[in-house]
DOKOLTI-379754 format. One line per 5 residues: number of its first residue (from 1); for each residue x negated, y negated, z of N, C-alpha, C. Coordinates in nm, 3 decimals. Atoms other than C-alpha are relative to their C-alpha. Layout:
REM DOKOLTI-379754
NUM = X/Y/Z/X/Y/Z/X/Y/Z | ...
This chain:
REM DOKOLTI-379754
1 = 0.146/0.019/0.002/0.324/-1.214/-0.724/-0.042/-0.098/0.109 | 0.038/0.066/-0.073/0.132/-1.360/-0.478/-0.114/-0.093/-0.015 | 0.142/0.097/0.014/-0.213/-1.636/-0.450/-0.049/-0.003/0.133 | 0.127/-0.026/-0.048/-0.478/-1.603/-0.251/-0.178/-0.038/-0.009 | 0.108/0.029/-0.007/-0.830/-1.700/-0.189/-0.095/0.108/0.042
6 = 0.088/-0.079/-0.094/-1.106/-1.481/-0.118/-0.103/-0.042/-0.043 | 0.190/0.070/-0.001/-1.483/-1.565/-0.070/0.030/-0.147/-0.087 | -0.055/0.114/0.123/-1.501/-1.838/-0.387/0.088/-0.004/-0.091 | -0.045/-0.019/0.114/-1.254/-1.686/-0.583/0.170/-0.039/0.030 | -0.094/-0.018/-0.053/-0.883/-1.747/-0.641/0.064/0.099/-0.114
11 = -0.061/-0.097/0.066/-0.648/-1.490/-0.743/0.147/0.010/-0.005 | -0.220/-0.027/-0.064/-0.234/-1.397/-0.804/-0.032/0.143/-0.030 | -0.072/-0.138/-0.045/-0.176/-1.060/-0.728/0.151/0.083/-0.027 | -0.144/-0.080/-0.018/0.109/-0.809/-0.796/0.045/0.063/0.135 | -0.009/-0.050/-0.135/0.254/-0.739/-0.478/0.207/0.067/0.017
16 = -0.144/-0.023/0.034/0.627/-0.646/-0.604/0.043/0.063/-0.131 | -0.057/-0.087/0.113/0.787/-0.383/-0.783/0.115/-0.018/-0.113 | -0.091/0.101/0.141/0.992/-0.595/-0.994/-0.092/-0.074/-0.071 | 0.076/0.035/0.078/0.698/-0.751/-1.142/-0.148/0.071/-0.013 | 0.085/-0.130/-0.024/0.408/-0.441/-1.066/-0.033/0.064/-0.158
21 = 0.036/-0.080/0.103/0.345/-0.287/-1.440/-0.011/0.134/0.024 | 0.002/-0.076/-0.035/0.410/0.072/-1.417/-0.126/0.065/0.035 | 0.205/-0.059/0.017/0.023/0.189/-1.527/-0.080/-0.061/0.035 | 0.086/0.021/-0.124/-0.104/-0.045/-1.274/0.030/0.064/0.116 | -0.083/-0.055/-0.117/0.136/0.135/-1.012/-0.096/0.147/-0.008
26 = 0.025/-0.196/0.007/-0.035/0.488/-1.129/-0.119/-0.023/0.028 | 0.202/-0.017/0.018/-0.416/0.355/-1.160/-0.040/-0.044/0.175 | 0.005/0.043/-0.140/-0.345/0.175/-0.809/0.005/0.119/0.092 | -0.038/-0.059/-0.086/-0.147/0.469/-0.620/-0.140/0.136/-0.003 | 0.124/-0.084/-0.041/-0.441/0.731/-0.715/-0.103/-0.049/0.057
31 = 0.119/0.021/-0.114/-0.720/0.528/-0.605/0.019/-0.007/0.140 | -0.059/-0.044/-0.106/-0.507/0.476/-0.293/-0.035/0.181/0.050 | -0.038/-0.202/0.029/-0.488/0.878/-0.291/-0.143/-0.005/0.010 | 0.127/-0.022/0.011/-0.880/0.893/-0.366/-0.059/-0.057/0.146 | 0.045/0.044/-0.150/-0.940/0.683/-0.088/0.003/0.043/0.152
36 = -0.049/-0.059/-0.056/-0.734/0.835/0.137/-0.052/0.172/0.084 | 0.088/-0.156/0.007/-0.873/1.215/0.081/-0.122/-0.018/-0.010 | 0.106/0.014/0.078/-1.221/1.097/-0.016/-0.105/-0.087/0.113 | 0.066/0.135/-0.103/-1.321/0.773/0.177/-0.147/-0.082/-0.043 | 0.119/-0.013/0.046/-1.639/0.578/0.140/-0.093/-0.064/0.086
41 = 0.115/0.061/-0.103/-1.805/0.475/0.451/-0.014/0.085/0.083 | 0.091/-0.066/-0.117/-1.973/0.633/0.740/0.104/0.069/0.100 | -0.132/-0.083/-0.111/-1.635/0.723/0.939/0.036/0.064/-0.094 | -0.095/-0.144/0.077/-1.439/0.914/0.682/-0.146/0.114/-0.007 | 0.122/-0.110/-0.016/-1.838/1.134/0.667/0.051/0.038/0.140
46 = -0.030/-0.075/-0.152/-1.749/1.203/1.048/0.146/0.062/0.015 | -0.143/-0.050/0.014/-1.372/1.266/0.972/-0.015/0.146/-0.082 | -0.017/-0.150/0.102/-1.428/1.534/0.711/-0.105/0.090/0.064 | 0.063/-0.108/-0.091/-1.713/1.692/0.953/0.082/0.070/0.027 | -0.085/-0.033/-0.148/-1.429/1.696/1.231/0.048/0.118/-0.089
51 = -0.118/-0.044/0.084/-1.175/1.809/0.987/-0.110/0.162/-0.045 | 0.087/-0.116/0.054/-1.450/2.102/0.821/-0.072/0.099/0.133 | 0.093/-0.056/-0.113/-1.594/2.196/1.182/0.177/0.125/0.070 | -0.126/-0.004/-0.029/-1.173/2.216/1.273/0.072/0.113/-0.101 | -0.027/-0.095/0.064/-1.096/2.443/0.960/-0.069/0.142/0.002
56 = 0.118/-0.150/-0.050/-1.372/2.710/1.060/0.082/0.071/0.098 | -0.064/-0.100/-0.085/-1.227/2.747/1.353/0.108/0.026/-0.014 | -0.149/-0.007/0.003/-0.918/2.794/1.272/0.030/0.156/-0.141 | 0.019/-0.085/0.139/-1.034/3.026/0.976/0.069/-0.003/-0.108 | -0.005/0.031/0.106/-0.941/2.871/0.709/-0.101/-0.074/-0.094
61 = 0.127/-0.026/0.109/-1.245/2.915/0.473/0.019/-0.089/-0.111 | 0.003/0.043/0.121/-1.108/2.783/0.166/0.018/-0.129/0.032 | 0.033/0.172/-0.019/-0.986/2.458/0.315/-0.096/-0.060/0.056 | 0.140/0.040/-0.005/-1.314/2.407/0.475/-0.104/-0.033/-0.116 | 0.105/0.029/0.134/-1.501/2.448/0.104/0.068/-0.113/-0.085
66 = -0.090/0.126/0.102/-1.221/2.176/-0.055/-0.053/-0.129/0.125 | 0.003/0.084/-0.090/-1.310/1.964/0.278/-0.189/-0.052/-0.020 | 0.213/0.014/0.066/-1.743/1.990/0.186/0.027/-0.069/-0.127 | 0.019/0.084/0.133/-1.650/1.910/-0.178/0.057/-0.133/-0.031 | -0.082/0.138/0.008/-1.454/1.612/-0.056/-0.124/-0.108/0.059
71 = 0.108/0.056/-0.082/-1.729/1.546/0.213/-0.129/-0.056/-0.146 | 0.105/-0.022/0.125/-1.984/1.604/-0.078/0.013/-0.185/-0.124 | -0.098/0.132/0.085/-1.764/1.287/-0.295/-0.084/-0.101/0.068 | 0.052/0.115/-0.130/-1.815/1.083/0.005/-0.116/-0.052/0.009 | 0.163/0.028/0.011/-2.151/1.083/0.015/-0.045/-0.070/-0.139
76 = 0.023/0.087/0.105/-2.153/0.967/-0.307/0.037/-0.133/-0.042 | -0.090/0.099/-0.030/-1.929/0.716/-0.276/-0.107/-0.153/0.052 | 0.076/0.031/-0.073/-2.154/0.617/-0.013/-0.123/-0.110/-0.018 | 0.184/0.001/0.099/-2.532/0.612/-0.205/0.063/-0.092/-0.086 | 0.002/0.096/0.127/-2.397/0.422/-0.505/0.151/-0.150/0.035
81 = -0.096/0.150/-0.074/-2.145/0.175/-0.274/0.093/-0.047/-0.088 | -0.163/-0.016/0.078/-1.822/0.252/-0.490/0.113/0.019/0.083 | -0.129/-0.010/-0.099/-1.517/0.183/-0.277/0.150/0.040/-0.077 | -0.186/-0.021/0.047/-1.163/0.335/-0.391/0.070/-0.081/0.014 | -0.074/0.106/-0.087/-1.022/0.090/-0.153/0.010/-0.137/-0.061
86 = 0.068/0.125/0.110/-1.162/-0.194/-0.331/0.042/-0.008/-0.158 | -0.070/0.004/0.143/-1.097/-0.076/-0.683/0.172/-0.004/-0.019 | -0.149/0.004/-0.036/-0.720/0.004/-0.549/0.009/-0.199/-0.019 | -0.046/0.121/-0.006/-0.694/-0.350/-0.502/-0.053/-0.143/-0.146 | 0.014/0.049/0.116/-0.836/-0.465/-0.821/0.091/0.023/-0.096
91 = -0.156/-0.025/0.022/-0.556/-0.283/-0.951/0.098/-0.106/-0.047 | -0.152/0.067/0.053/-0.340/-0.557/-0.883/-0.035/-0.088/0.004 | 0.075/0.132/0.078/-0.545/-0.813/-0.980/0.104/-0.085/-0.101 | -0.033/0.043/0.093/-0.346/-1.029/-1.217/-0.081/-0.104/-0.104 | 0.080/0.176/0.033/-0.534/-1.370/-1.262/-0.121/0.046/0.106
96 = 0.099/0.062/-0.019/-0.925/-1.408/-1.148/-0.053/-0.107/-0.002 | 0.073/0.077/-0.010/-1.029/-1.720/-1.131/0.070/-0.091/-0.142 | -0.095/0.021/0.056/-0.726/-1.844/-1.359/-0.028/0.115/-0.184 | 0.047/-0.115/0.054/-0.868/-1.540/-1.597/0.135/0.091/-0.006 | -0.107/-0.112/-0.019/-0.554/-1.298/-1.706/-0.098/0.118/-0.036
101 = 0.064/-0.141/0.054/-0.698/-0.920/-1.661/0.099/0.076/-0.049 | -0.159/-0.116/0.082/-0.457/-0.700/-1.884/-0.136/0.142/0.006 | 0.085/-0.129/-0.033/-0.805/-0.431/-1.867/-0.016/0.074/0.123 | -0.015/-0.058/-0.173/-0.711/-0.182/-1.559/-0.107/0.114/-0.058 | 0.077/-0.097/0.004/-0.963/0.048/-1.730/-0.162/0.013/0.135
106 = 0.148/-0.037/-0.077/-1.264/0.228/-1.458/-0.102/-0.129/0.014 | 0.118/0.052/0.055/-1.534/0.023/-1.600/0.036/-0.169/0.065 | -0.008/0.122/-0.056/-1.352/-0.358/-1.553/0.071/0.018/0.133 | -0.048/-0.052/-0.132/-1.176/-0.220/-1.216/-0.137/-0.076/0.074 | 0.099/0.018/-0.091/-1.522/-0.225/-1.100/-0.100/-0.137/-0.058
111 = 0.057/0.159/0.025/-1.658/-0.557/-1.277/0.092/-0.104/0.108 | -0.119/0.074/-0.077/-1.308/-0.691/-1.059/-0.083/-0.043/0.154 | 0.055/-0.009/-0.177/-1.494/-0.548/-0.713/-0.074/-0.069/-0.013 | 0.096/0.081/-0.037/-1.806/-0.683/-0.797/-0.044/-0.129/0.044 | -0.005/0.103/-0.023/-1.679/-0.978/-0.852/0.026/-0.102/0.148
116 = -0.040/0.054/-0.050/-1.569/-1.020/-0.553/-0.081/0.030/0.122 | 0.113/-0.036/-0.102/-1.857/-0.929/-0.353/-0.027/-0.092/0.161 | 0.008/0.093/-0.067/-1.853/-1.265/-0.191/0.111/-0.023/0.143 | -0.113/0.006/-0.116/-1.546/-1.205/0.026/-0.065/0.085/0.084 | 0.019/-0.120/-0.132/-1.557/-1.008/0.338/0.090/0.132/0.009
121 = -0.074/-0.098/0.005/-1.482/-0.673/0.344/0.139/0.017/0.060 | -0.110/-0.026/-0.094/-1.241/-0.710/0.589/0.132/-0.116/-0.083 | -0.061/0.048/0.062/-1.065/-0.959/0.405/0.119/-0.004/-0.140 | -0.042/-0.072/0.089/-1.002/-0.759/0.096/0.048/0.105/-0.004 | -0.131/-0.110/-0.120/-0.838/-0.515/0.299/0.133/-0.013/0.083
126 = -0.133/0.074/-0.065/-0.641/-0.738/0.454/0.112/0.015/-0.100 | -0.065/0.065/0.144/-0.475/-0.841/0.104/0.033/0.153/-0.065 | -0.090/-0.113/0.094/-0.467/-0.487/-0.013/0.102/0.093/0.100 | -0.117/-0.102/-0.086/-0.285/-0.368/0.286/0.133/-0.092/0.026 | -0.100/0.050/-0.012/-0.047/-0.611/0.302/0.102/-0.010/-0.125
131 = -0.070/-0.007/0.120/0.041/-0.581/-0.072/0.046/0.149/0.030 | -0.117/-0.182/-0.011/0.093/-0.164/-0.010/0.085/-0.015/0.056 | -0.109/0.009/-0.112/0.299/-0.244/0.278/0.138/-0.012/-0.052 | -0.099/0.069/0.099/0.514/-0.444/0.077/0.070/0.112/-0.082 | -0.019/-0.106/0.098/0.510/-0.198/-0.211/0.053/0.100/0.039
136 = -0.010/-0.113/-0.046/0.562/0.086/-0.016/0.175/-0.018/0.038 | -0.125/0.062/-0.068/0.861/-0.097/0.176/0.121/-0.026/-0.134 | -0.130/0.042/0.130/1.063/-0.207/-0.158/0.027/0.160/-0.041 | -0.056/-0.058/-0.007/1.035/0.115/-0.242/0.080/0.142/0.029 | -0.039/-0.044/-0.108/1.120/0.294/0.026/0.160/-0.002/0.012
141 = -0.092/0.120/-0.022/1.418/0.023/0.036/0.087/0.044/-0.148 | -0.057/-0.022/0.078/1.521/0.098/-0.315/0.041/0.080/-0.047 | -0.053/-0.164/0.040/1.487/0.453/-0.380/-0.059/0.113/0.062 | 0.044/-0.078/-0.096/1.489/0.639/-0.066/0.029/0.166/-0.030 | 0.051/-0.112/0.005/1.575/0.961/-0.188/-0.101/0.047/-0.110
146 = 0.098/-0.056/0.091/1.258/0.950/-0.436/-0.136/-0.001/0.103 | 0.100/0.037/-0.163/1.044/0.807/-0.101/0.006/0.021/0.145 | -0.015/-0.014/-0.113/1.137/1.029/0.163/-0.109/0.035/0.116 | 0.160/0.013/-0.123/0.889/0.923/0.458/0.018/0.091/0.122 | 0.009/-0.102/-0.105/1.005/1.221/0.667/-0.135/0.075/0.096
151 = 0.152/-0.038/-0.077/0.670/1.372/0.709/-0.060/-0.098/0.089 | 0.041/0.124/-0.051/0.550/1.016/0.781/0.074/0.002/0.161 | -0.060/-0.019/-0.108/0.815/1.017/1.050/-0.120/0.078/0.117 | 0.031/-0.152/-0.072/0.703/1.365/1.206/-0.187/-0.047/0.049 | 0.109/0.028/-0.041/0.333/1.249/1.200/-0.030/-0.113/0.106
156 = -0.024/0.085/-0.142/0.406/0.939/1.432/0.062/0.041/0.089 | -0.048/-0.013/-0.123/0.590/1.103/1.656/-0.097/0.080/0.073 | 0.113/-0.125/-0.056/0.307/1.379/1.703/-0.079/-0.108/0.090 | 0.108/0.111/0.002/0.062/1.043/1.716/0.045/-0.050/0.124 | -0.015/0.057/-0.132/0.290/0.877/1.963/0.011/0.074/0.142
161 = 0.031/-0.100/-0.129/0.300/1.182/2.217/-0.132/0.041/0.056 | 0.160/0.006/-0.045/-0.076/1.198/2.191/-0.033/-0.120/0.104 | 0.040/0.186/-0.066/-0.107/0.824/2.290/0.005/0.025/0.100 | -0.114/0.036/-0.173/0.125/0.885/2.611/-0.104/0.121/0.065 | 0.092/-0.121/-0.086/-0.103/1.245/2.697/-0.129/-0.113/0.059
166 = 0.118/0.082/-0.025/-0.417/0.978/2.645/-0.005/-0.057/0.102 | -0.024/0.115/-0.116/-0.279/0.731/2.858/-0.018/0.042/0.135 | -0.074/-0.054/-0.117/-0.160/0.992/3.137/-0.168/0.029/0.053 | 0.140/-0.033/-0.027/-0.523/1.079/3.109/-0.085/-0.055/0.081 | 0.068/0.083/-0.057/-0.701/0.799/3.163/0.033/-0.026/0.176
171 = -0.089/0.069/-0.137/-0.439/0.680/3.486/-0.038/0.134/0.100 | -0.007/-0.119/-0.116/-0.442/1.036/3.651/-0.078/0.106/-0.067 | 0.043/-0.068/0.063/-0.533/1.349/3.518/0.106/0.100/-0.059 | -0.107/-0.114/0.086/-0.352/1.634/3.311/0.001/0.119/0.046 | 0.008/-0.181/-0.031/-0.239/2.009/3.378/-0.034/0.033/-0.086
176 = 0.039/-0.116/0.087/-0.359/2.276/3.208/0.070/0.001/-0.141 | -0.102/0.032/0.093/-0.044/2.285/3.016/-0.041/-0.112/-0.102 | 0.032/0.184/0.085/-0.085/1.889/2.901/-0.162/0.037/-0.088 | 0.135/0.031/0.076/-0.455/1.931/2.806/0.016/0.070/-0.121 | 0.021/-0.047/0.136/-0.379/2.225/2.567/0.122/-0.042/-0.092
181 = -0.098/0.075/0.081/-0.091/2.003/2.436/-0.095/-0.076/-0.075 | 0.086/0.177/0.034/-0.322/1.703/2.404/-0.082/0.101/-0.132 | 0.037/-0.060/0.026/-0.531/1.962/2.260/-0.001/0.091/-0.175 | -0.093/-0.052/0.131/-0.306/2.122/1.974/0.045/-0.110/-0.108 | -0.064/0.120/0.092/-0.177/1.753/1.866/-0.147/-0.057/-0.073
186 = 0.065/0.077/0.077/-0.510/1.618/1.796/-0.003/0.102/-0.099 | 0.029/-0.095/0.125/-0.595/1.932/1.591/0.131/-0.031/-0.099 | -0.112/0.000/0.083/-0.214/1.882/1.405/-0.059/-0.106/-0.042 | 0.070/0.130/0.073/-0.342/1.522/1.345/-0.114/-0.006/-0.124 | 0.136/-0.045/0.103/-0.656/1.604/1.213/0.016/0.053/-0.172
191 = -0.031/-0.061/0.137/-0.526/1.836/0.967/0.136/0.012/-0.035 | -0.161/0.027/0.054/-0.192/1.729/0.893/-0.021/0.016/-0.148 | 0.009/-0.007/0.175/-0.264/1.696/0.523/-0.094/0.125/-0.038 | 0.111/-0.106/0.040/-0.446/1.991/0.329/-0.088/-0.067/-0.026 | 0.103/0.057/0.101/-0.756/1.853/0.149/0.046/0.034/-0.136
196 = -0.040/-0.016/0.125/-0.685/1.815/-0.225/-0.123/-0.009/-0.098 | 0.145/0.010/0.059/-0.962/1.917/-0.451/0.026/-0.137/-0.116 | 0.003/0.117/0.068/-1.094/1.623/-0.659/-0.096/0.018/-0.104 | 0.058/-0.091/0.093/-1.300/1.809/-0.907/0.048/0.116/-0.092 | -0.060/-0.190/0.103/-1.287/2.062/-1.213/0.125/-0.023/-0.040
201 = -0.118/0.042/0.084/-0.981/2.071/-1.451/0.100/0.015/0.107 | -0.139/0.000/-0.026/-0.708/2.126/-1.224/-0.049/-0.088/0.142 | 0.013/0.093/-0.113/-0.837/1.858/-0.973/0.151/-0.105/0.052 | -0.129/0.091/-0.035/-0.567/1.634/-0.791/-0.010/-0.147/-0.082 | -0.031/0.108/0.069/-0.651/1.349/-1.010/0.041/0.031/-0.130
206 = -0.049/-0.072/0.120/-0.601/1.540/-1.334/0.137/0.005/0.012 | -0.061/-0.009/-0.009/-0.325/1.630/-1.214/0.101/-0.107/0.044 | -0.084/0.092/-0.030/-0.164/1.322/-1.121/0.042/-0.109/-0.134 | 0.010/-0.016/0.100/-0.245/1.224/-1.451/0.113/0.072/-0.059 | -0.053/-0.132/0.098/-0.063/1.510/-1.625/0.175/-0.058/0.030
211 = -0.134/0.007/-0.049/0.256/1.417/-1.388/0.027/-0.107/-0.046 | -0.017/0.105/0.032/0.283/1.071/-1.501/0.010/0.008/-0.146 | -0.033/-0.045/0.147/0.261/1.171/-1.844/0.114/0.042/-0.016 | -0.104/-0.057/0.013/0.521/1.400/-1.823/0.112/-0.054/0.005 | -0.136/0.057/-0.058/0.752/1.204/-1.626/-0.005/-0.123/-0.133
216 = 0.013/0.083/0.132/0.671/0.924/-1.953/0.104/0.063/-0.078 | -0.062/-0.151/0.103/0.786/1.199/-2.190/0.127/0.014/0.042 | -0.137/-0.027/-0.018/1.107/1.242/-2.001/0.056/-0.106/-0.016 | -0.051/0.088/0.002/1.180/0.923/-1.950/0.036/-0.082/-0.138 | 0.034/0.027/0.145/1.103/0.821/-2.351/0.108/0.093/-0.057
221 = -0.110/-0.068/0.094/1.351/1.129/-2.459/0.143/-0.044/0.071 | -0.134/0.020/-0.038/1.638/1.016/-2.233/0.037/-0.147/-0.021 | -0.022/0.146/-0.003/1.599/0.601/-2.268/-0.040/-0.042/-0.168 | 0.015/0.031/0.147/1.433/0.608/-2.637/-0.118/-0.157/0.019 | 0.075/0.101/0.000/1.176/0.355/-2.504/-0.132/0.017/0.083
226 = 0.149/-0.002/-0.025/0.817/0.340/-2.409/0.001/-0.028/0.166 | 0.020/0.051/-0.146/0.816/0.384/-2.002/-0.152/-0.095/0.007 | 0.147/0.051/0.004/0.425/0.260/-2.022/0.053/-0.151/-0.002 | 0.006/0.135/0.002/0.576/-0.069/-2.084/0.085/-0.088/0.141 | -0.108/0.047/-0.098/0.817/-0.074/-1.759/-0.078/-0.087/0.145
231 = 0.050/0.057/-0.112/0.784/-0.230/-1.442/-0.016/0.112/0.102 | -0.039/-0.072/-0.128/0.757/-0.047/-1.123/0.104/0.069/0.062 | -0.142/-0.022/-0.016/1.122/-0.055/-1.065/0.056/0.021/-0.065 | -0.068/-0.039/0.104/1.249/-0.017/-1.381/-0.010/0.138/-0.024 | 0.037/-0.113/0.031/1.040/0.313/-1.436/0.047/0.076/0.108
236 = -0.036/-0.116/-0.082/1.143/0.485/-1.086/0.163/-0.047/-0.016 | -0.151/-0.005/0.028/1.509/0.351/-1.181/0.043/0.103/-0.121 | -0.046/-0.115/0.079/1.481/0.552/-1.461/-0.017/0.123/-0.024 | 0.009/-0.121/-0.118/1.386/0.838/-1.262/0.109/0.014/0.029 | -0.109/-0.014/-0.075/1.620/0.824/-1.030/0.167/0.024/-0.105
241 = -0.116/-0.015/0.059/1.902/0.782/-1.299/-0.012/0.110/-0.079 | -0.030/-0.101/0.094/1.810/1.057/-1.515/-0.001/0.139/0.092 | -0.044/-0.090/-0.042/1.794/1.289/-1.213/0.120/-0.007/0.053 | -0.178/-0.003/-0.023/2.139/1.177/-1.099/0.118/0.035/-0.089 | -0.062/-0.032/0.094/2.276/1.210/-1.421/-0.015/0.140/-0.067
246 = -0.024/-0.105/0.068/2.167/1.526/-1.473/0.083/0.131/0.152 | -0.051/-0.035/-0.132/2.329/1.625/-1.088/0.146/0.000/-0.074 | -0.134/0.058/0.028/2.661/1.485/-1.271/0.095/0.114/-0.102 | -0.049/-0.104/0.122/2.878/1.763/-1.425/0.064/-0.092/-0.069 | -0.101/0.046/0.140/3.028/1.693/-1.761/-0.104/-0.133/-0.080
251 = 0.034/0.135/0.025/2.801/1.428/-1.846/-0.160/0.136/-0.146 | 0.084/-0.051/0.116/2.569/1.529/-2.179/-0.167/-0.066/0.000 | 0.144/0.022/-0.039/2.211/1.568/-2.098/-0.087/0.006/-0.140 | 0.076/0.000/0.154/1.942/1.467/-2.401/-0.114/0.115/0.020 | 0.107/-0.133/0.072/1.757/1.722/-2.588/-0.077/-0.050/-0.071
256 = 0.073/0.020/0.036/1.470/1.737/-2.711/-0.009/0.003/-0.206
C-alpha cells in the first residue's frame, strides 16, 4: 500500500497484489476496460469518430454500429462528467482522510471521485497510472502464462515503425511504398482492438461479471473456500494451480 496526498486529502492506496482484495481487482480492472473502450472527454469523441469513419471504409458495418453505441456512452460520460478513470482509481482507495472504505459499491465509488474534486486531474492520473503499472508488472512478473502481453508486444512494434515512417517524414519525404505503409499502420493502430459492446444483456461488462463469478465457483469447488475473500495473488494463484493441476496426469481432479 502506498500514501499520498492529493488536493487536501490524504490517502493509502492498494497498489500491490499481495495486499489488492480480489473484488477490488474486478471492480477496478472493468472500469479500467470501460475507460479504455468508452472514454470520457473530448479526445476519445474524436477517437471513436476516427475509429467509426475508419470502419465504413473498410466495410465493416457492424463494428461501426458497436463504435456509435460506444461513441453514444461517451457523450454521456461527457454531459453528466462521470469519469471511469477516476472511479478506477477510487477502486483502490483504502483510507480517505484516515476513513477505512470497505464500500467499492457504484454509488460510494463516485462519493470517492467527488471527493476528490479538489485535486488536479492530472494528478489523479498520475497515482492511478502508476499504481496499474505496478499492478500490471507483478503480475505479469508472477503469472506470465495467465498475462501474456504478446499482443501488447505486436502493437508497439507496429507503433514503433510508425514513429520511424513519421520521423523519415518530417526530415525528408517518403515513397509511395512508405506512405501506404505509414498508411496501413495507422489504420492497424486505430483499430487494433474490436469495439466491445457495453450495453444489453450480453454486454462486455455483464459479461465480465459472469466470468468472475464463474472462475469464484471453480475456485470454491477445488479450494473449499470463499475466493471473494482472497487477495489478488492468492486468487490468480489459485487459477493458475488448478489449471496446472488439471494439465497433470494422474492427479484427481474435484467434482462437483
Amino acid at each position: 500500500m502506498r500514501d499520498l496526498v492529493l488536493g487536501k486529502h490524504k490517502l493509502t492506496i492498494y497498489d500491490s497484489i499481495e495486499e489488492l482484495p480480489i473484488v477490488r481487482h474486478h471492480k477496478f480492472s472493468k472500469l479500467v476496460l470501460i475507460d479504455a473502450n468508452i472514454g470520457s472527454e473530448l479526445v476519445d469523441f474524436d477517437s471513436h469518430m476516427e475509429r467509426v469513419i475508419r470502419y465504413i471504409r473498410s466495410k465493416k458495418v457492424d463494428l461501426a454500429e458497436k463504435e456509435l453505441f460506444n461513441l453514444r456512452q461517451n457523450v454521456f460520460f461527457i454531459q453528466s462528467e462521470v469519469s471511469p478513470k477516476h472511479l478506477a482509481f477510487a477502486a483502490l482507495v483504502k483510507k480517505l482522510d484516515g476513513k477505512e472504505i470497505t464500500d467499492v459499491s457504484d454509488e460510494s465509488l463516485k462519493k470517492i471521485a467527488e471527493s476528490l474534486s479538489d485535486a488536479t486531474v492530472k494528478e489523479v492520473e498520475e497515482a492511478l497510472e502508476a499504481s496499474k503499472k505496478k499492478l500490471d508488472l507483478e503480475l505479469q512478473t508472477y503469472f506470465p502464462k495467465l498475462f501474456d502481453s504478446s499482443s501488447i508486444k505486436e502493437y508497439y512494434d507496429k507503433l514503433k515503425r510508425r514513429t520511424l515512417l513519421l520521423i523519415k517524414k518530417i526530415e525528408t519525404e517518403l515513397t509511395s511504398k512508405e506512405e501506404d505503409e505509414l498508411e496501413a499502420l495507422t489504420n492497424e493502430l486505430v483499430l487494433f482492438s474490436e469495439p466491445q459492446s457495453f450495453s444489453g444483456p450480453e454486454s462486455f461488462e455483464i459479461q465480465q461479471d459472469k466470468q468472475f463469478e464463474n472462475a469464484c465457483l471453480l475456485i470454491s469447488q477445488h479450494t473449499h473456500t470463499d475466493p471473494k475473500k482472497f487477495t489478488v495473488l492468492e486468487y490468480f494463484n489459485a487459477i493458475f494451480f488448478i489449471q496446472e493441476q488439471n494439465k497433470t496426469p494422474g492427479i484427481k481432479k474435484s467434482r462437483k
